[in-house]
C-alpha positions in Angstrom: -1.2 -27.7 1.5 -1.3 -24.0 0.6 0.8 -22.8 -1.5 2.0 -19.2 -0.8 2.3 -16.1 -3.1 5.3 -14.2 -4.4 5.3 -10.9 -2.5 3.8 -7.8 -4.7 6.5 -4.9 -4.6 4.4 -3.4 -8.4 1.1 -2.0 -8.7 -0.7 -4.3 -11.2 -2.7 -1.0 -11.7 -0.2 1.6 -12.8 3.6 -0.2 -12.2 4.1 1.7 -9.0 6.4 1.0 -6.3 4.1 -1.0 -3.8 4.6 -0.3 0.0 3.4 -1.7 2.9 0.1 0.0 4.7 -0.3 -2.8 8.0 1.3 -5.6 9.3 -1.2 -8.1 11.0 0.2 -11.0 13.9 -2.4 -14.0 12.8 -1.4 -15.0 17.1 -2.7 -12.3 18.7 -4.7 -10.7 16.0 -2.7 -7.3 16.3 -2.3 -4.6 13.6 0.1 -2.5 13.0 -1.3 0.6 10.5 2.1 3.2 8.8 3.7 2.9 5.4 6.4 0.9 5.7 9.3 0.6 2.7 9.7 -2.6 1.2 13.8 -4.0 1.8 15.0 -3.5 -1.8 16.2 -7.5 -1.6 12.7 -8.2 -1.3 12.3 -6.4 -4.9 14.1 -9.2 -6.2 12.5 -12.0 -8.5 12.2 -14.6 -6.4 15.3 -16.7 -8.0 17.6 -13.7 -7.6 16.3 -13.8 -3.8 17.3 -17.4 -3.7 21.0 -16.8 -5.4 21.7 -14.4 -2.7 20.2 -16.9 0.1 23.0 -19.6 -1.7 25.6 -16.6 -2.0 25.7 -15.8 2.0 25.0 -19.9 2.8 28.5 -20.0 1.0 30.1 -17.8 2.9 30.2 -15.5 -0.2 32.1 -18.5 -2.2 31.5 -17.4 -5.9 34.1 -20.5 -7.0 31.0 -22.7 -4.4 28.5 -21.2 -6.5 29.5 -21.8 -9.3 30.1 -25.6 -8.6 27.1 -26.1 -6.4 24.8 -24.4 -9.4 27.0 -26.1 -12.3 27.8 -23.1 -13.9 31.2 -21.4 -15.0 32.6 -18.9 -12.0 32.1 -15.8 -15.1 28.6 -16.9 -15.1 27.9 -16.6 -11.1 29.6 -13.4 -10.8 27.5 -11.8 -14.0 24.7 -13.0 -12.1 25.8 -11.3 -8.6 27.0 -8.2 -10.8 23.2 -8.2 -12.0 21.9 -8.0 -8.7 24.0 -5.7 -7.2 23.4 -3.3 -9.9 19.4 -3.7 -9.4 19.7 -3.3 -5.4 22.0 0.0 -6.2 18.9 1.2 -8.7 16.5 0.4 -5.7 18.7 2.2 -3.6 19.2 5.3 -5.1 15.4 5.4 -5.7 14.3 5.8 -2.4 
């Protein structure tokens, strides 16, 4: 089984905003070539990614959340407040 790797959104070389340069269909073998921007939820950690995953699979049920993840409902939303601020930073940077 492989196991697959996080998606790179930083340059390891300077700790630049990565991009994407070509997409490639492994059915057909076709490339796409451009410079495409990453979606900014994609520059989430990959747990943040997963809390909003759980987030919309709840319908947006903070109070489900928060008893699905065993955590207090202040907890869930300081974590959703988090995010929201970081995808508002990625935002306003493009």
């Amino acid at each position: 089984m492989t196991t697959k790797k996080n998606f790179p959104t930083i340059c390891p070389s300077c700790g630049g905003q990565l991009s994407v340069k070509s997409l490639h269909c492994a059915e057909c073998d076709t490339t796409v070539n451009g410079d495409f921007a990453i979606h900014p939820v994609l520059r989430l950690s990959a747990e943040e990614q997963q809390f909003v995953t759980a987030f919309i699979l709840c319908s947006g049920s903070l109070k489900q959340m928060a008893a699905d993840m065993g955590l207090s409902y202040p907890t869930v939303r300081n974590i959703l407040d988090e995010i929201i601020s970081k995808l508002q930073n990625y935002e306003s940077s493009i």
